[in-house]
PyMOL commands that place a pseudoatom at each C-alpha (Angstrom):
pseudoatom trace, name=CA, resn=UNK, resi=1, chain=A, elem=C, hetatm=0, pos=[13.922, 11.953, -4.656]
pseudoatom trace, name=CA, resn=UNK, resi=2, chain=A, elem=C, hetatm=0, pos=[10.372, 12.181, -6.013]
pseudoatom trace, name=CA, resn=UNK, resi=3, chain=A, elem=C, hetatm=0, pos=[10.132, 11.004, -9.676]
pseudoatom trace, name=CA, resn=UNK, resi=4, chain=A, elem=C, hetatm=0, pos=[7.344, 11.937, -12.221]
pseudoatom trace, name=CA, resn=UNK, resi=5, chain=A, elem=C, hetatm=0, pos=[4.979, 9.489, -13.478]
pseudoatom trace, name=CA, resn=UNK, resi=6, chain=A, elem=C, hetatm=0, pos=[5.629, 8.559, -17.198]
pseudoatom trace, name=CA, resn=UNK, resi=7, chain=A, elem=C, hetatm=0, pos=[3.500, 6.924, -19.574]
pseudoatom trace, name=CA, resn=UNK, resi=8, chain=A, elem=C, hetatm=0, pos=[7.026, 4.403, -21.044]
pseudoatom trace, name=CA, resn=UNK, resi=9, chain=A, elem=C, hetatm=0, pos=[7.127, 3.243, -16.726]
pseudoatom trace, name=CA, resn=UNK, resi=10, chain=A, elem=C, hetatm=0, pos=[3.400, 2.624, -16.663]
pseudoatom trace, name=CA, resn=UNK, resi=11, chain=A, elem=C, hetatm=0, pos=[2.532, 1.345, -19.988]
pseudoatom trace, name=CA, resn=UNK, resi=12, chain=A, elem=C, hetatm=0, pos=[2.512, -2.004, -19.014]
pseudoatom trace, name=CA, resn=UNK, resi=13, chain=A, elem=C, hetatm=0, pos=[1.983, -1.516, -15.460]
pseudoatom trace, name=CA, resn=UNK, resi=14, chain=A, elem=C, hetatm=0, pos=[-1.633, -3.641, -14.620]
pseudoatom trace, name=CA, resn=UNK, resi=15, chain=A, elem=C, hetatm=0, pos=[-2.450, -1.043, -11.916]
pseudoatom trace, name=CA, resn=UNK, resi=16, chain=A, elem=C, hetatm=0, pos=[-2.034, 1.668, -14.361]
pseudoatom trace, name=CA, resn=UNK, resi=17, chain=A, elem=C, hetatm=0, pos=[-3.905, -0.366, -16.438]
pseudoatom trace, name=CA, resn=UNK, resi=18, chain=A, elem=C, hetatm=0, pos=[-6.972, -0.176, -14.332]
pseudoatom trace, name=CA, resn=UNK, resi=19, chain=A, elem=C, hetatm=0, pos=[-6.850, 3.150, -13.766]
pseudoatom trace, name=CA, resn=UNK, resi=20, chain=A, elem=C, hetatm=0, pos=[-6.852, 4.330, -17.323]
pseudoatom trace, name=CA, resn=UNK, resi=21, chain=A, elem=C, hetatm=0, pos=[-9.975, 1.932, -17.249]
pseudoatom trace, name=CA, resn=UNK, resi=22, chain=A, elem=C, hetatm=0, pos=[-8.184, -0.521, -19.617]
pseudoatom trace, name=CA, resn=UNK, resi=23, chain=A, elem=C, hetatm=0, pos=[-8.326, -3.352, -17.619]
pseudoatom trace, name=CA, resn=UNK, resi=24, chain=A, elem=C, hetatm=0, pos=[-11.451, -4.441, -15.464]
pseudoatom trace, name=CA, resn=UNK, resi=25, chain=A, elem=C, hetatm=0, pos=[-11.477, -4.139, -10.894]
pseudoatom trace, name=CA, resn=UNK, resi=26, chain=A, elem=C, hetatm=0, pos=[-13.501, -4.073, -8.737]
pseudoatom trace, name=CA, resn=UNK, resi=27, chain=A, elem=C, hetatm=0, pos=[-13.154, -0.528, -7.760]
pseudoatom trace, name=CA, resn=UNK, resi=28, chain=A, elem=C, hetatm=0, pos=[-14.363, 0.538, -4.516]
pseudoatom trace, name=CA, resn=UNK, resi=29, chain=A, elem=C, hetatm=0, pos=[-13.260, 4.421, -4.094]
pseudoatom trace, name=CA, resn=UNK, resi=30, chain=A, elem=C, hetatm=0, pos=[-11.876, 6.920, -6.640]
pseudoatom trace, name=CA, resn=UNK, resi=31, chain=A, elem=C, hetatm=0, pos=[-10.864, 10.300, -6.196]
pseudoatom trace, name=CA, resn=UNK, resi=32, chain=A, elem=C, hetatm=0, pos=[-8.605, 12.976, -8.265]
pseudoatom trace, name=CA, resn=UNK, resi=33, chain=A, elem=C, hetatm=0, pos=[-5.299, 11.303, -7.334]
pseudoatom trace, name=CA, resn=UNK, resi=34, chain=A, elem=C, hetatm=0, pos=[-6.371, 7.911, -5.811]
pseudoatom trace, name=CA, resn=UNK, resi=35, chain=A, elem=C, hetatm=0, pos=[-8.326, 4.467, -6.822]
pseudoatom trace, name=CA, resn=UNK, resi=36, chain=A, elem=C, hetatm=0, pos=[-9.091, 2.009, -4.365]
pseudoatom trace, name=CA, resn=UNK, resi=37, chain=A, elem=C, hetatm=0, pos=[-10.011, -2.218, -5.594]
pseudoatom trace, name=CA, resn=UNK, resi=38, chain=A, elem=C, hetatm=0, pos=[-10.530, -5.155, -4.689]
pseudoatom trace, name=CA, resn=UNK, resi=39, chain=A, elem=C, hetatm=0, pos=[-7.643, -7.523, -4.654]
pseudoatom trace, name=CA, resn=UNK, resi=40, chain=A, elem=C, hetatm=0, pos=[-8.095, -10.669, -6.865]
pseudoatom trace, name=CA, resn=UNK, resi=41, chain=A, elem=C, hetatm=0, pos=[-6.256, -12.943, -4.742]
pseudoatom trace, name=CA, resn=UNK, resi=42, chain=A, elem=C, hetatm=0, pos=[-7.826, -11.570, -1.375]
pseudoatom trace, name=CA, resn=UNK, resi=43, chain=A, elem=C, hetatm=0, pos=[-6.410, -13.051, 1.626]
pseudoatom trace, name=CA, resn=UNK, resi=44, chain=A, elem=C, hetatm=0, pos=[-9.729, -12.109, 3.130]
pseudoatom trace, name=CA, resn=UNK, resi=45, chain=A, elem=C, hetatm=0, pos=[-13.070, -11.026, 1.862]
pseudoatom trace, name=CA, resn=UNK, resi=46, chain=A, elem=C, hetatm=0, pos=[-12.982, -7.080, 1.703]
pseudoatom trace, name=CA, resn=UNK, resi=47, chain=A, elem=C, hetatm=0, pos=[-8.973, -7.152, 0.917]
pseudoatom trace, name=CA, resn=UNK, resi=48, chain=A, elem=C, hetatm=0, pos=[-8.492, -3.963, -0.855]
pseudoatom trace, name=CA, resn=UNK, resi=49, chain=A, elem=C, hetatm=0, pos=[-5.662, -2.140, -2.280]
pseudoatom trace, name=CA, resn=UNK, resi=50, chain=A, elem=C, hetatm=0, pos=[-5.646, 1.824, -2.554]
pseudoatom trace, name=CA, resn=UNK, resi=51, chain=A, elem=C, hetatm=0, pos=[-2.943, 3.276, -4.913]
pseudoatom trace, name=CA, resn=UNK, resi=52, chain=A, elem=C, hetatm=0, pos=[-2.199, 6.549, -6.511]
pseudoatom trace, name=CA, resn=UNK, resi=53, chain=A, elem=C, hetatm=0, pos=[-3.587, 7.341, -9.930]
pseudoatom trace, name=CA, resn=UNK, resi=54, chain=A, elem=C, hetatm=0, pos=[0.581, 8.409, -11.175]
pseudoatom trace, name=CA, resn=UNK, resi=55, chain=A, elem=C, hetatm=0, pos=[2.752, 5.404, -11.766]
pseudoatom trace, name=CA, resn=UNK, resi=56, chain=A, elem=C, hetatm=0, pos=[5.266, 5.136, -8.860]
pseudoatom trace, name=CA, resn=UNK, resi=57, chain=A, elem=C, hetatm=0, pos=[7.051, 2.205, -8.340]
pseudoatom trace, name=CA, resn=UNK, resi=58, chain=A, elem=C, hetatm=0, pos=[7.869, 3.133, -4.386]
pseudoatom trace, name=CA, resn=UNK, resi=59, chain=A, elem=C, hetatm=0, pos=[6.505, 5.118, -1.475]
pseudoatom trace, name=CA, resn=UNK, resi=60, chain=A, elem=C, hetatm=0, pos=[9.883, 7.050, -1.712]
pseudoatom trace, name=CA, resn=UNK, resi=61, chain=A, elem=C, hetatm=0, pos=[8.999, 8.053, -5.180]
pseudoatom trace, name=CA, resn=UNK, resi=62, chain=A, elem=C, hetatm=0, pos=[5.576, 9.703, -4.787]
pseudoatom trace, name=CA, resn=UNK, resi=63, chain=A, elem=C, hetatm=0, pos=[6.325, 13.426, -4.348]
pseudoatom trace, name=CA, resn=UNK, resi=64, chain=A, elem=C, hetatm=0, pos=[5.483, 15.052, -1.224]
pseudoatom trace, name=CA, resn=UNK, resi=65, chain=A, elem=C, hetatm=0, pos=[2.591, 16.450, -1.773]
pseudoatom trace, name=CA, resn=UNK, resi=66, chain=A, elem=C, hetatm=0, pos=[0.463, 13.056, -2.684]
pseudoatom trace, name=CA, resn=UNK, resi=67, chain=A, elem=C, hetatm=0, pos=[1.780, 10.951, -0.035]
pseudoatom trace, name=CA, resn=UNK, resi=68, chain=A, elem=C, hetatm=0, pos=[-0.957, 12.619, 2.006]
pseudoatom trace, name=CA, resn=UNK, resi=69, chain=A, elem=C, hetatm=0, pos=[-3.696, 12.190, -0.121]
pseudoatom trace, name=CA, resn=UNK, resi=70, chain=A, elem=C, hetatm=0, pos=[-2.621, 8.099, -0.480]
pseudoatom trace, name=CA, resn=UNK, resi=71, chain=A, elem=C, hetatm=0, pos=[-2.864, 8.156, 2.937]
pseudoatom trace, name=CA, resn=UNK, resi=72, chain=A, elem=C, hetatm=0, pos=[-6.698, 9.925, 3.055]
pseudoatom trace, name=CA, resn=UNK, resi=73, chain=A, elem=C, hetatm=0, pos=[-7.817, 7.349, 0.540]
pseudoatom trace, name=CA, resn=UNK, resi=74, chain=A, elem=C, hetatm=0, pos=[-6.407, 4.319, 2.943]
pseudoatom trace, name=CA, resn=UNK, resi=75, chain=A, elem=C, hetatm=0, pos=[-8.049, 6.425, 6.187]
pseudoatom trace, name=CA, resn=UNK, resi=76, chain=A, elem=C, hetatm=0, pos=[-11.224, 6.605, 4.201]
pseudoatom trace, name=CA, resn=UNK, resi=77, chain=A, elem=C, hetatm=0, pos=[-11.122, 3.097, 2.909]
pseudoatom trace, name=CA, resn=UNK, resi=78, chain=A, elem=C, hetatm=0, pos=[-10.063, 1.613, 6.063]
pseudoatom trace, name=CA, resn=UNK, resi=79, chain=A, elem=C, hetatm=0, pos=[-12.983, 3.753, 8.178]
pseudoatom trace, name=CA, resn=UNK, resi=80, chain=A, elem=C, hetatm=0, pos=[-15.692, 2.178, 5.269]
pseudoatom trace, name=CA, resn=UNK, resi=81, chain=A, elem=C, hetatm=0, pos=[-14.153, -1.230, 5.608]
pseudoatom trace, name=CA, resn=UNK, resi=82, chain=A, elem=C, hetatm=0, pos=[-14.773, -1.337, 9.676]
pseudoatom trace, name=CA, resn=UNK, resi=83, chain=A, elem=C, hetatm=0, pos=[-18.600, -0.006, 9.028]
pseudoatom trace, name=CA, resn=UNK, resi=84, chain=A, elem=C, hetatm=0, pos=[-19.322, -2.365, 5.888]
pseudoatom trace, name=CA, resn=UNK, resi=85, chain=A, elem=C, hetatm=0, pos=[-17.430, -5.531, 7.146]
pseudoatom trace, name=CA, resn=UNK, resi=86, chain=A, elem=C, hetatm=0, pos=[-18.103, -4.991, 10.607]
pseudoatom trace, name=CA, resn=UNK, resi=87, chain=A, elem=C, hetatm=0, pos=[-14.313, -5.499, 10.962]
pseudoatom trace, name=CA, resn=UNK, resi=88, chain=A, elem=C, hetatm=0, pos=[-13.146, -5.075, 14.305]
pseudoatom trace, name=CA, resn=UNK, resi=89, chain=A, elem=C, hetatm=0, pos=[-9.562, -3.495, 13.038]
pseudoatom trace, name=CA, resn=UNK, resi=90, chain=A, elem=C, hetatm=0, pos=[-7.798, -3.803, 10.019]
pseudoatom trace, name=CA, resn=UNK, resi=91, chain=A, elem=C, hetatm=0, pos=[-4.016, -4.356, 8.998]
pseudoatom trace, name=CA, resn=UNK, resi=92, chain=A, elem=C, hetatm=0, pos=[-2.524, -1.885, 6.783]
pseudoatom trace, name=CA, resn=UNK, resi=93, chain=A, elem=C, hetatm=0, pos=[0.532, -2.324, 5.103]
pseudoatom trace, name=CA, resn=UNK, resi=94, chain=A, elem=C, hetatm=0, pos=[2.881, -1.738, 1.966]
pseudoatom trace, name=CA, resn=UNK, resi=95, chain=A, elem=C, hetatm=0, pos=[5.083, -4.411, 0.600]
pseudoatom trace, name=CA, resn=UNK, resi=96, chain=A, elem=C, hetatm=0, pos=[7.474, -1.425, -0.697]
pseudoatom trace, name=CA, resn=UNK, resi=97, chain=A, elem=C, hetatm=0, pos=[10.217, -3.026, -3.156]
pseudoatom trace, name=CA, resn=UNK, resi=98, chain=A, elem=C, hetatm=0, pos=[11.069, -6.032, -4.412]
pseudoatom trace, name=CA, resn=UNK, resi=99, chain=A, elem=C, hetatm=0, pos=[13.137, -7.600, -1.747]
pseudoatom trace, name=CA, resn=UNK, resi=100, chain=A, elem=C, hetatm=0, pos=[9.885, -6.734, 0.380]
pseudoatom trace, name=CA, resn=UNK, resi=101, chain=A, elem=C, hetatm=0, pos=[7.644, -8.982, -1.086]
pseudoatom trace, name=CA, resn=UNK, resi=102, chain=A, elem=C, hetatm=0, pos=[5.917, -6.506, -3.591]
pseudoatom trace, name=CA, resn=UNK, resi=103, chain=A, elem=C, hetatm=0, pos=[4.943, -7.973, -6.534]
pseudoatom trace, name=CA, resn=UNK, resi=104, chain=A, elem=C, hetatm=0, pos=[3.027, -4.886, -9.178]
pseudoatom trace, name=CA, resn=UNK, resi=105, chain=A, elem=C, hetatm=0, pos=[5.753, -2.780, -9.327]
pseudoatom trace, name=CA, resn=UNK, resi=106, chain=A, elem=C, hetatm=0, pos=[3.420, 0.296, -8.731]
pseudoatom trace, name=CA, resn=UNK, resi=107, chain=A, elem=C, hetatm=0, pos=[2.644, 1.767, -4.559]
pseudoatom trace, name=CA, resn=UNK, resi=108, chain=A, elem=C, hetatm=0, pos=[-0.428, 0.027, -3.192]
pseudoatom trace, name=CA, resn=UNK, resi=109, chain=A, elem=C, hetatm=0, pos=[-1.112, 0.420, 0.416]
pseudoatom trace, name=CA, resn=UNK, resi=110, chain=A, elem=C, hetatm=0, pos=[-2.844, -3.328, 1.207]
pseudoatom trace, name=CA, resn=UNK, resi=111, chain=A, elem=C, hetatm=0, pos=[-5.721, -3.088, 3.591]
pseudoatom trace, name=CA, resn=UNK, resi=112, chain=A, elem=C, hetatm=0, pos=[-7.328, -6.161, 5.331]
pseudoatom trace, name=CA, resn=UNK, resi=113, chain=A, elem=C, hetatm=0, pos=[-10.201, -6.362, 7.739]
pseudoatom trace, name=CA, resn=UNK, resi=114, chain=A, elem=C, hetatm=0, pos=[-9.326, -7.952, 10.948]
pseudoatom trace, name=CA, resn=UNK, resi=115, chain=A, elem=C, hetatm=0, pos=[-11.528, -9.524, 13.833]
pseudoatom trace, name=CA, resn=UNK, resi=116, chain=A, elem=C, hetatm=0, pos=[-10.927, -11.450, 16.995]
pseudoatom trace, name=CA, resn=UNK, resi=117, chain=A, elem=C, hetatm=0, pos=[-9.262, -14.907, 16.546]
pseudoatom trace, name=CA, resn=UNK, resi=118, chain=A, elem=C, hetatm=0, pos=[-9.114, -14.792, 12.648]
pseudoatom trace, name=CA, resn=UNK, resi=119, chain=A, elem=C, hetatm=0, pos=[-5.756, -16.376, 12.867]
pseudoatom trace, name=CA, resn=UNK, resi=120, chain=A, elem=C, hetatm=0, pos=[-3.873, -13.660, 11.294]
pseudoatom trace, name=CA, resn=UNK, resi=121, chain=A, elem=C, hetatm=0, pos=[-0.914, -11.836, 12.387]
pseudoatom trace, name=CA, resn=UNK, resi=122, chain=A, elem=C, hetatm=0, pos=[0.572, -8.778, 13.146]
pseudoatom trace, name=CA, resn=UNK, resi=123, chain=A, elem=C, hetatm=0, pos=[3.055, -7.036, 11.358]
pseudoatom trace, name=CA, resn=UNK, resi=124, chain=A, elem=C, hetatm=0, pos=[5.519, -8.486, 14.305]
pseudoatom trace, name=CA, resn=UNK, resi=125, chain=A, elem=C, hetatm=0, pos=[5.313, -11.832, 12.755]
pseudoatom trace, name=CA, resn=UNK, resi=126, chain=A, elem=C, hetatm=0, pos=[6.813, -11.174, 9.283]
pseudoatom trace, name=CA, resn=UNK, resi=127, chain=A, elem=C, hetatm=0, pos=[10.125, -11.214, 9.596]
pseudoatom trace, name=CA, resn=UNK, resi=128, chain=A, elem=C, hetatm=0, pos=[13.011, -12.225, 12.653]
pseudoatom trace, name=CA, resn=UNK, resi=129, chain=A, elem=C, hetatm=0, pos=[16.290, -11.349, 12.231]
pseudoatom trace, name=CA, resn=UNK, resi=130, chain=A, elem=C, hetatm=0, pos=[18.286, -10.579, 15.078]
pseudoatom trace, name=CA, resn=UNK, resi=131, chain=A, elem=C, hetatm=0, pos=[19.614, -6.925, 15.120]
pseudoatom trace, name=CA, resn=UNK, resi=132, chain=A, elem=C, hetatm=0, pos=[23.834, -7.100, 14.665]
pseudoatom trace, name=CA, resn=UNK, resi=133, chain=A, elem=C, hetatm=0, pos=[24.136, -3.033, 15.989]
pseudoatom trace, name=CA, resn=UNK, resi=134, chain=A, elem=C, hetatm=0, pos=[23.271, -1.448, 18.892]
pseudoatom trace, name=CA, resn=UNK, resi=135, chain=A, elem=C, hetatm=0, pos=[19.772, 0.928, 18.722]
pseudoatom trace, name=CA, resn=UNK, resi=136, chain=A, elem=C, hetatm=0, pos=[22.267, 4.012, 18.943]
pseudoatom trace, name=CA, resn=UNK, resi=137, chain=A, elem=C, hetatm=0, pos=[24.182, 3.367, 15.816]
pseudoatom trace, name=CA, resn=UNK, resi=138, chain=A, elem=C, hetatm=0, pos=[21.213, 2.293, 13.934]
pseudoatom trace, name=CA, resn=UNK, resi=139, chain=A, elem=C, hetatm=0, pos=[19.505, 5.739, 15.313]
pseudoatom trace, name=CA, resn=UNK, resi=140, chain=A, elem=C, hetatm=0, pos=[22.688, 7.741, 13.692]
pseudoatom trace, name=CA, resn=UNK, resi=141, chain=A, elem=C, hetatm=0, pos=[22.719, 6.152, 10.796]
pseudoatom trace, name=CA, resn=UNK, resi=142, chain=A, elem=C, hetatm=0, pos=[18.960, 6.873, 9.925]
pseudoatom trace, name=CA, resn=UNK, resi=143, chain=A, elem=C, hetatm=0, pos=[19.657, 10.424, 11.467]
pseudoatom trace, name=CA, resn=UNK, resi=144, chain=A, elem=C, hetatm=0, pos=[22.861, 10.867, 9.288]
pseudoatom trace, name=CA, resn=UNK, resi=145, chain=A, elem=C, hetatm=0, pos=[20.698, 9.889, 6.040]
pseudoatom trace, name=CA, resn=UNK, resi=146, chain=A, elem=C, hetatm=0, pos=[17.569, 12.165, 6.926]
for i in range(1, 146): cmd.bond("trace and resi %d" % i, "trace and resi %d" % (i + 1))
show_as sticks, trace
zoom trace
């Protein structure tokens, strides 16, 4: 279910924007297929956002073959962060889709440096809603769509 990117899906698109070096970041790591930045509205300093260079809206729709390299840029990014920062750990995480929280309707993988009683949370904390099946039928349901 892969989609290609298109230049009508990302001509307004402020990430592909910034990429095409149209709009200004503060970019922190490039490569072939990914560009890593600063977020403007950091919810702490060093919050950075790596996304791939194609417009796709949805971790679903990058094709196989890229989801890998994403995922080397936010391994590299996240390894700098911990030297640079002196972070202690980061969080790592992807608002994927609208009812998610995700707000640039183009992939970015968020990365945040963490340390010892900075008051944050864990990706436990973001949302509680009590499960109405059992953990088998939810099991053969993802198992019946994979």
């Amino acid at each position: 279910m892969s989609q290609s990117p298109t230049q009508s899906a990302s001509a307004g698109c402020i990430f592909c924007r910034i990429v095409r070096g149209e709009a200004p970041a503060h970019v922190v790591y490039e490569d072939e297929h990914v560009m890593a930045f600063l977020d403007i509205h950091p919810l702490v300093e060093g919050h950075t956002m790596v996304i791939p260079k194609g417009h796709y809206e949805t971790l679903e729709a990058v094709p196989p073959e890229l989801v890998g390299k994403v995922f080397e840029g936010v391994r590299k990014v996240s390894e700098a962060m911990r030297r640079a920062l002196r972070a202690e750990a980061t969080t790592i995480g992807i608002n994927n889709g609208r009812a998610a929280g995700q707000v640039v309707p183009h992939l970015h993988v968020h990365i945040l440096p963490r340390y010892a009683g900075d008051g944050g949370g864990t990706i436990h904390s973001i949302i509680h809603r009590p499960a109405n099946k059992s953990l088998e039928e939810v099991q053969k349901l993802l198992q019946g769509s994979l």
